[in-house]
TIRO-769883 format. One line per field, with one value per residue (C-alpha): residue in three letters; x, y, z. Coordinates in steps of 0.1 Angstrom, whole numbers, plus 5000, padded with zeros to 4 digits. Layout:
<nutis>
r	(ALA, ...)
x	(X, ...)
y	(Y, ...)
z	(Z, ...)
</nutis>
This chain:
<nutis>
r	(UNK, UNK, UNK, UNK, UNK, UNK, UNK, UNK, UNK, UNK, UNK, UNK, UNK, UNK, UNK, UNK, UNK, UNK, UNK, UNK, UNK, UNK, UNK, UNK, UNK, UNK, UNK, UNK, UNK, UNK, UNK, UNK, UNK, UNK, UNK, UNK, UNK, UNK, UNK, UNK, UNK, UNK, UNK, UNK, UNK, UNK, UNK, UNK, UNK, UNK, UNK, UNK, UNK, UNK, UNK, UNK, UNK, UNK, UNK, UNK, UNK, UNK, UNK, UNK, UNK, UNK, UNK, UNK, UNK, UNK, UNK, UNK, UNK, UNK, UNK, UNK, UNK, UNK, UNK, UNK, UNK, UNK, UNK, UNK, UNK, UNK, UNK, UNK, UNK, UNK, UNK, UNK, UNK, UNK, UNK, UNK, UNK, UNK, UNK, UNK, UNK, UNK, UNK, UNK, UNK, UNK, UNK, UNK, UNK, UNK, UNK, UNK, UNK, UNK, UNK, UNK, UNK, UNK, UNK, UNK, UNK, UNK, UNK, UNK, UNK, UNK, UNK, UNK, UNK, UNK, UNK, UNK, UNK, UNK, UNK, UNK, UNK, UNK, UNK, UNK, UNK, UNK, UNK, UNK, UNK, UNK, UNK, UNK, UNK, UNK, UNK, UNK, UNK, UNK, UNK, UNK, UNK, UNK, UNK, UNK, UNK, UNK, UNK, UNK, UNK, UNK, UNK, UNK, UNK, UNK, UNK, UNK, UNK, UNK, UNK, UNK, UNK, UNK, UNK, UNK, UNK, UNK, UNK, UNK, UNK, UNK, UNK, UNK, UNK, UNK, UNK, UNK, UNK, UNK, UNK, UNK, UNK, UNK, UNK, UNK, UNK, UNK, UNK, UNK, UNK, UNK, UNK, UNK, UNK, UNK, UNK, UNK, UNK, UNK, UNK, UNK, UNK, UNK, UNK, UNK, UNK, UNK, UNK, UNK, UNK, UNK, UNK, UNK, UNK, UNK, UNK, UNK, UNK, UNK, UNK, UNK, UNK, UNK, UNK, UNK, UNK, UNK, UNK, UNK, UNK, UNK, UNK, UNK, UNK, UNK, UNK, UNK, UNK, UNK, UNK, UNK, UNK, UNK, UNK, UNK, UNK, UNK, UNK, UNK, UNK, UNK, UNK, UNK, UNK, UNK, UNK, UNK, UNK, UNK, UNK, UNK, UNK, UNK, UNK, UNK, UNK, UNK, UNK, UNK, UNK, UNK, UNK, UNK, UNK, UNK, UNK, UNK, UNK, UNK, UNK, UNK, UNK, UNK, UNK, UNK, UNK, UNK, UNK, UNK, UNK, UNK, UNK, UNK, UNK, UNK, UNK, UNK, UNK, UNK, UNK, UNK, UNK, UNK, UNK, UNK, UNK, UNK, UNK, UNK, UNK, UNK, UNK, UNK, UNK, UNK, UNK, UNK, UNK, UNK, UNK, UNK, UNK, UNK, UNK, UNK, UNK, UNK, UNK, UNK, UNK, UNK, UNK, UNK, UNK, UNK, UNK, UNK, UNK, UNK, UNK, UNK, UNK, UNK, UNK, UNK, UNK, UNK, UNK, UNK, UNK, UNK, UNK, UNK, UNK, UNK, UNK, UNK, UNK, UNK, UNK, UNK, UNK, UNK, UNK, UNK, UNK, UNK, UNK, UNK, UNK, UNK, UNK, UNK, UNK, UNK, UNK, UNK, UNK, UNK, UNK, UNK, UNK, UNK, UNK, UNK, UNK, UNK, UNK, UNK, UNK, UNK, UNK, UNK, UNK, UNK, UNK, UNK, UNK, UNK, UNK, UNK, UNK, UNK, UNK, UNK, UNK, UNK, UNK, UNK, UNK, UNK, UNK, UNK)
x	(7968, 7951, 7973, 7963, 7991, 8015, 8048, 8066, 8099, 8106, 8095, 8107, 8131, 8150, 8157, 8172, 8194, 8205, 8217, 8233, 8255, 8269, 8266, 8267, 8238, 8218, 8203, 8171, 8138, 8121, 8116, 8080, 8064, 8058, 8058, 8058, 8036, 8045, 8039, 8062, 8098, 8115, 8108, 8139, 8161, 8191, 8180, 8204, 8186, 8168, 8188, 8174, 8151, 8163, 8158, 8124, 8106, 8074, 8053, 8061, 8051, 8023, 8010, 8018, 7999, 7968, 7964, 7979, 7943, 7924, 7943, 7929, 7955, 7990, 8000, 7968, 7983, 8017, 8019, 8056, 8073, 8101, 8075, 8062, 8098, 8100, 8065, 8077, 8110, 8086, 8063, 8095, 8111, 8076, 8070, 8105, 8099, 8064, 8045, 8011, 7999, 7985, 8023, 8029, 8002, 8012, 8047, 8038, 8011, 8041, 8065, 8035, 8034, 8071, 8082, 8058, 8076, 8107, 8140, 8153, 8189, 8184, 8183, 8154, 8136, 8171, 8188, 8157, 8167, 8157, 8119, 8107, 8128, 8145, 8167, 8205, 8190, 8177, 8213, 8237, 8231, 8238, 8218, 8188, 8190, 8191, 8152, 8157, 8174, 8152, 8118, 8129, 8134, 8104, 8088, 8108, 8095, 8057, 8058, 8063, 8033, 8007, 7977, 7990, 7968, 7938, 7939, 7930, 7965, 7971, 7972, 7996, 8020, 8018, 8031, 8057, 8068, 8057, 8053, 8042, 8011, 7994, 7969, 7985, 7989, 7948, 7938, 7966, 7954, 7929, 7966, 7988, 7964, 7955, 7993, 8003, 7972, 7988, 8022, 8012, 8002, 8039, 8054, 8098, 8116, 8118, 8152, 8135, 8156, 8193, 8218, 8252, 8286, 8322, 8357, 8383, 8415, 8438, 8426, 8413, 8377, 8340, 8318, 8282, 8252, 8224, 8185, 8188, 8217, 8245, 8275, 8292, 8322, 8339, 8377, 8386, 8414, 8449, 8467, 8457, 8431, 8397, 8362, 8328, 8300, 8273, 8252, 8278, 8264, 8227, 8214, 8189, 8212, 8248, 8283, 8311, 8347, 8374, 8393, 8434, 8450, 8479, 8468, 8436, 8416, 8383, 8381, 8348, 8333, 8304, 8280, 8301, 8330, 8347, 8360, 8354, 8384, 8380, 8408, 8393, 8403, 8439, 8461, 8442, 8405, 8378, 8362, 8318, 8296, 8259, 8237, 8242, 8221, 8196, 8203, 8204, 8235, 8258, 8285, 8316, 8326, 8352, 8352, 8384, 8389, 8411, 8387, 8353, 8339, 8319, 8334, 8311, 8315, 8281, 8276, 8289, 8324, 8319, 8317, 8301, 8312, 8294, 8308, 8296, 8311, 8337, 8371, 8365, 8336, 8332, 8314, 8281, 8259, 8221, 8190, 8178, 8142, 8132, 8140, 8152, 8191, 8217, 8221, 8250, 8258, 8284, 8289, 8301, 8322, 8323, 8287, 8273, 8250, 8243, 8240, 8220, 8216, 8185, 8175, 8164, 8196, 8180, 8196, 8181, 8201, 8199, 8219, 8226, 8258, 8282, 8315, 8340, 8307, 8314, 8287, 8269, 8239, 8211, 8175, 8176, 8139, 8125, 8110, 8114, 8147, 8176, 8180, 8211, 8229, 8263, 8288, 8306, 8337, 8339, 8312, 8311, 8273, 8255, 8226, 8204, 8179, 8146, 8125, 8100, 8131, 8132, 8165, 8181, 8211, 8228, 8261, 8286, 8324, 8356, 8379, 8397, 8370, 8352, 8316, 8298, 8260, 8240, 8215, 8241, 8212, 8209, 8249, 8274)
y	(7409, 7376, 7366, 7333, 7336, 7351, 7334, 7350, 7332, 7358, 7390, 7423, 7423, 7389, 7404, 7434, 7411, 7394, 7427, 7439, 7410, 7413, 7454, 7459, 7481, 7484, 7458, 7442, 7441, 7410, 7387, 7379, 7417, 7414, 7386, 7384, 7366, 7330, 7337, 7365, 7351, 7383, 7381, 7353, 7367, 7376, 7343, 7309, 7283, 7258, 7225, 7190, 7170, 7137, 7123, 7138, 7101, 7108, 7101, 7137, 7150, 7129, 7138, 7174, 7176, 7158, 7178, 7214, 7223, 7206, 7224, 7253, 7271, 7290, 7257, 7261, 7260, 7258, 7225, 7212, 7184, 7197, 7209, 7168, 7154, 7176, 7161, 7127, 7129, 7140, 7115, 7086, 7100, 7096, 7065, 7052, 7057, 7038, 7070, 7074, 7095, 7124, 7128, 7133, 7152, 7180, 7183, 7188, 7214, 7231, 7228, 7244, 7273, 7277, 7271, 7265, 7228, 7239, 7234, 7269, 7278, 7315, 7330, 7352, 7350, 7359, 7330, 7300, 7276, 7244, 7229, 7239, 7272, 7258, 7281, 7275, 7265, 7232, 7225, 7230, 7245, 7210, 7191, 7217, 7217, 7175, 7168, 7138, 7153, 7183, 7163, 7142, 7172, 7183, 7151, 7146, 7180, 7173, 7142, 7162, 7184, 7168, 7150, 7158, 7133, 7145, 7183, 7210, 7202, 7242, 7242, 7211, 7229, 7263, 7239, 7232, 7261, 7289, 7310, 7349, 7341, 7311, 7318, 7310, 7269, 7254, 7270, 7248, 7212, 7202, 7205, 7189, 7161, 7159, 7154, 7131, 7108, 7108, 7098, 7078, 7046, 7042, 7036, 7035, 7007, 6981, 6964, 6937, 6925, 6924, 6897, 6887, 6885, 6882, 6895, 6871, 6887, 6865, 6874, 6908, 6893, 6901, 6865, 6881, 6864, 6872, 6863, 6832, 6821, 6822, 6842, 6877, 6878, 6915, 6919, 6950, 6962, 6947, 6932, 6946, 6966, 6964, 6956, 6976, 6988, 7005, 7033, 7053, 7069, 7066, 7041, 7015, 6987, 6988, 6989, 6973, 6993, 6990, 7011, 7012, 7015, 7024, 7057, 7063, 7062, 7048, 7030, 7030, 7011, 7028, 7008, 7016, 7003, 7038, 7047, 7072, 7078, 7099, 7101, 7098, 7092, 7085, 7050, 7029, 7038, 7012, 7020, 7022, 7035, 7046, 7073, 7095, 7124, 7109, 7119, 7098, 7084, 7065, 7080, 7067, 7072, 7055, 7045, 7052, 7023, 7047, 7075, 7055, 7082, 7077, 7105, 7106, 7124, 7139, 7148, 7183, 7171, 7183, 7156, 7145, 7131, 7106, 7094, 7055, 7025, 7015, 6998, 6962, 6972, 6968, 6995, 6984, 7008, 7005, 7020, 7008, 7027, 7030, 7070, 7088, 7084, 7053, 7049, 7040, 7014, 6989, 6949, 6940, 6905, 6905, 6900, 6892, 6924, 6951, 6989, 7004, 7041, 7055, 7087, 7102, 7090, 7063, 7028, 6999, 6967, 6930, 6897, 6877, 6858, 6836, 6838, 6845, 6860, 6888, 6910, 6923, 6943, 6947, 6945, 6909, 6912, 6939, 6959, 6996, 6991, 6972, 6938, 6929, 6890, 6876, 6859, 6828, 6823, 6784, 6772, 6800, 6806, 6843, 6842, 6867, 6881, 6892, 6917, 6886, 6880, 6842, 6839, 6827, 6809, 6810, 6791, 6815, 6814, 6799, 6802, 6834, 6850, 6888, 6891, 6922, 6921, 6944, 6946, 6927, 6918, 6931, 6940, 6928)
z	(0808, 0817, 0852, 0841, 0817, 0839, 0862, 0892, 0872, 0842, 0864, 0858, 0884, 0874, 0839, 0859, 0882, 0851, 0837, 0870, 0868, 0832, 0832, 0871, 0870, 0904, 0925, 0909, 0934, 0948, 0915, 0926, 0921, 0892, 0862, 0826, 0799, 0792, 0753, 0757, 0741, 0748, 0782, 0786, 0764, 0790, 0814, 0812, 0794, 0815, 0827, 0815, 0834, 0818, 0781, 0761, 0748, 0724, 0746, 0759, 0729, 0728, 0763, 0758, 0726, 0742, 0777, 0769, 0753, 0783, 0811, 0829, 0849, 0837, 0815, 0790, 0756, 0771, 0778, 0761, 0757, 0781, 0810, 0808, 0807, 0842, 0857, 0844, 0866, 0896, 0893, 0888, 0921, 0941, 0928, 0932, 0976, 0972, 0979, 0968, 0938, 0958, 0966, 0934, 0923, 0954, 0939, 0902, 0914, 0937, 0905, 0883, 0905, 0912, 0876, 0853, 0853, 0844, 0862, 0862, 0867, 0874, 0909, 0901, 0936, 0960, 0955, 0944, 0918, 0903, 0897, 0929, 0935, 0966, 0988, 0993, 1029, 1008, 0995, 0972, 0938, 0918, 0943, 0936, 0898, 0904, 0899, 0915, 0943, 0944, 0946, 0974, 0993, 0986, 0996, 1032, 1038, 1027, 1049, 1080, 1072, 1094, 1075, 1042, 1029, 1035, 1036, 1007, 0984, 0983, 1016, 1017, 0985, 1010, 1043, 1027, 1003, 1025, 0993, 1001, 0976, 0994, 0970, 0943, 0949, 0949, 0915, 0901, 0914, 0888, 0864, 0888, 0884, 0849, 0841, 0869, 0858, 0821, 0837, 0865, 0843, 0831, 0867, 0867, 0858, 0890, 0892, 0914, 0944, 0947, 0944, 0955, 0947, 0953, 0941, 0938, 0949, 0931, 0898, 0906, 0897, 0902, 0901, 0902, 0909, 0889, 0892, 0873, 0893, 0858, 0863, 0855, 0853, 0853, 0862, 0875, 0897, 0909, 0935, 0972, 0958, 0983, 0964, 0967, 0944, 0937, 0915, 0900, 0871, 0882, 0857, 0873, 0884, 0907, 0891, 0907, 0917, 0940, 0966, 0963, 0997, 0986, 0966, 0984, 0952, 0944, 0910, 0900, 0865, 0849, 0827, 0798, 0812, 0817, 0848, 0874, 0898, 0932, 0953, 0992, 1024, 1040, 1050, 1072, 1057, 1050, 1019, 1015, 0996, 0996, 0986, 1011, 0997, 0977, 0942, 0915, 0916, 0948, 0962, 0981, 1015, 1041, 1078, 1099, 1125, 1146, 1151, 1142, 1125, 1087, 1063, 1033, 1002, 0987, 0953, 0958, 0972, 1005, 1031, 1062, 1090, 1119, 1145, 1151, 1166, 1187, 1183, 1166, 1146, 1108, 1089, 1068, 1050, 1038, 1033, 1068, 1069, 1031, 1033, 1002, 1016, 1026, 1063, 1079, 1106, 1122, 1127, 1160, 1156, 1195, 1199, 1165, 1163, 1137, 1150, 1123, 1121, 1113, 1092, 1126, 1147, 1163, 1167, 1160, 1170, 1152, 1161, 1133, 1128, 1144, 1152, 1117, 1099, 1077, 1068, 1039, 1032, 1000, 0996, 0992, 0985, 0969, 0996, 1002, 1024, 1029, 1048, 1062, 1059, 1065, 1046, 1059, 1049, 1061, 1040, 1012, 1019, 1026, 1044, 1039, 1062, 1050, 1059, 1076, 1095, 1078, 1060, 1025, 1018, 0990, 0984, 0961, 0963, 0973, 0998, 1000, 0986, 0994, 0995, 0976, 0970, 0941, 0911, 0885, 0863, 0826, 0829, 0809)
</nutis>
């Protein structure tokens, strides 16, 4: 058989390993021995059907239709409107870190080979899942079967393989997957780039900068700012409830919430206006939120004043926790580099200065402020990472520090109010 047609993903041995779990028959063999014809249907018969990699549009069709002919690797004919859906989410997730499109041309190729573009629930190489077949080393099964999720890791790993940029992309796929068949990755370039030039042209929707906000506690009230400077109103939550927001269902813009003390519950609003509720943290927490893991969606956290330490829940449930700060401090979160995750940092009243945390541990430290600031933090102006700004409760005004360092001040609230900052815009 032509091995142009064949995938290490519906081998042999997987179909075994299947059958050993639902009729306990012997261990199966190393899934990459062998491999099976993609035009083959009986071939899957006993695998779990493969997880969505978003929505399908027409244009996946379309595209699918156009280039499945035209392709000259293991995709000729076989090009589907589901395998483009999967390149689509790629290319969305390189594009949405600013990276260039040889990025995302390495990680469709990679995703060809691994997958044929598909992202694959079944642990047919040891324990490989998802559109890359990522180890449990990578994380946790939902992260890995999050294509979002899944091609960032991908991507922080290809960005520590020296000169990625320039060297033969096999190679670069190889660096990174270090795949027992090396081989296998350079005869499926010319694909990875006929697709990602089909997709590249419709770039992801961009939000645009952020905006600010506050939440009125005497009427449990959001007053968001959007681009135009009109209002959104949203009310949401009680008396003594604590305000924060952001992505909780992973559309494109922030949702608001609030944190109840009393319960230790996160209340969170979707777009629909349904609500999520997480019970987190104990009495005493400060509630935050970021997107600690970078999947596609935020997640909430708290900071506890008595031990300083960041507890933050991923998208698994499990949590992790940072020690940062000292007594006085007040917890602030952001994405201070432009890396696929939120950072985390601290304001220190005493001395006006934010502690920023960086992906790689490193501090880096900004004055801003005066004395009965409280901060906040957003990308105030559309760059690839957050800015940080203050909120002055005297005069109602944020100023807002932008990535030149020159600042913006916007005059939003009353007295008594909370500051929050997001993407309101196209809500409501």
């Amino acid at each position: 058989m032509n091995r142009t047609l064949r995938h290490r993903i519906a081998s042999a041995a997987a179909i075994t390993a299947v059958a050993t779990a639902l009729l306990g028959a012997a261990p199966a063999a190393h899934a990459d021995e062998d491999a099976f014809d993609l035009s083959n249907p009986t071939a899957f018969a006993l695998a779990a059907p493969d997880y969505s990699c978003g929505t399908i549009v027409a244009a996946d069709s379309t595209i699918a239709q156009q280039l499945s002919p035209t392709l000259t690797g293991t995709l000729r004919n076989y090009l589907t409107a589901y395998r483009v859906s999967c390149a689509r989410a790629i290319v969305q997730a390189v594009q949405a870190r600013g990276l260039p499109q040889r990025a995302a041309e390495l990680a469709v190729t990679t995703s060809i080979v691994e997958t044929t573009l598909r992202n694959n629930p079944n642990m047919e190489d040891h324990d490989s899942v998802g559109l890359f077949q990522q180890r449990a080393s990578w994380g946790s099964f939902q992260n890995r079967m999050n294509p979002t999720w899944a091609t960032n890791a991908f991507l922080n790993a290809l960005l520590n393989v020296p000169n990625w940029q320039t060297r033969p992309m096999g190679e670069v796929c190889q660096a990174v997957q270090r795949s027992a068949y090396p081989d296998r990755y350079q005869v499926q370039v010319a694909d990875g780039r006929r697709i990602v030039a089909a997709l590249w042209t419709t770039p992801p929707v961009d939000p645009g900068p952020d905006n600010v906000g506050i939440y009125r506690p005497s009427t449990s009230e959001f007053h968001l700012r959007k681009d135009d400077g009109s209002l959104l109103k949203i009310k949401w939550g009680t008396t003594g409830d604590i305000p924060v927001s952001g992505n909780w269902d992973g559309g494109h813009l922030e949702n608001v919430g609030i944190y109840r003390p009393s319960t230790s519950t996160f209340h969170l609003r979707k777009d629909d206006g349904g609500l999520i509720e997480l019970k987190y943290g104990t009495t005493g927490d400060v509630p935050i939120s970021g997107d600690w893991d970078g999947g596609h969606a935020g997640n909430v956290g708290i900071y506890r004043p008595s031990t300083n330490e960041f507890h933050l829940r991923m998208d698994d449930g499990k949590t992790r926790v940072i020690k940062y700060g000292t007594t006085g401090d007040i917890p602030i979160t952001g994405n201070w580099d432009g890396g696929h995750a939120s950072n985390i940092g601290i304001y220190r009243p005493s001395t006006n200065e934010f502690h920023l945390r960086m992906d790689d541990g490193k501090t880096r430290v900004i004055k801003y402020g005066t004395t009965g600031d409280k901060p906040v933090s957003a990308n105030w102006d559309g760059g690839h990472a957050s800015n940080i700004g203050i909120y002055r409760p005297s005069t109602s005004e944020f100023h807002l520090r932008m990535d030149d360092g020159k600042t913006r001040v916007i005059k939003w609230g009353t007295t008594g109010d909370i500051p929050v900052a997001g993407n309101w815009d196209a809500r409501g």
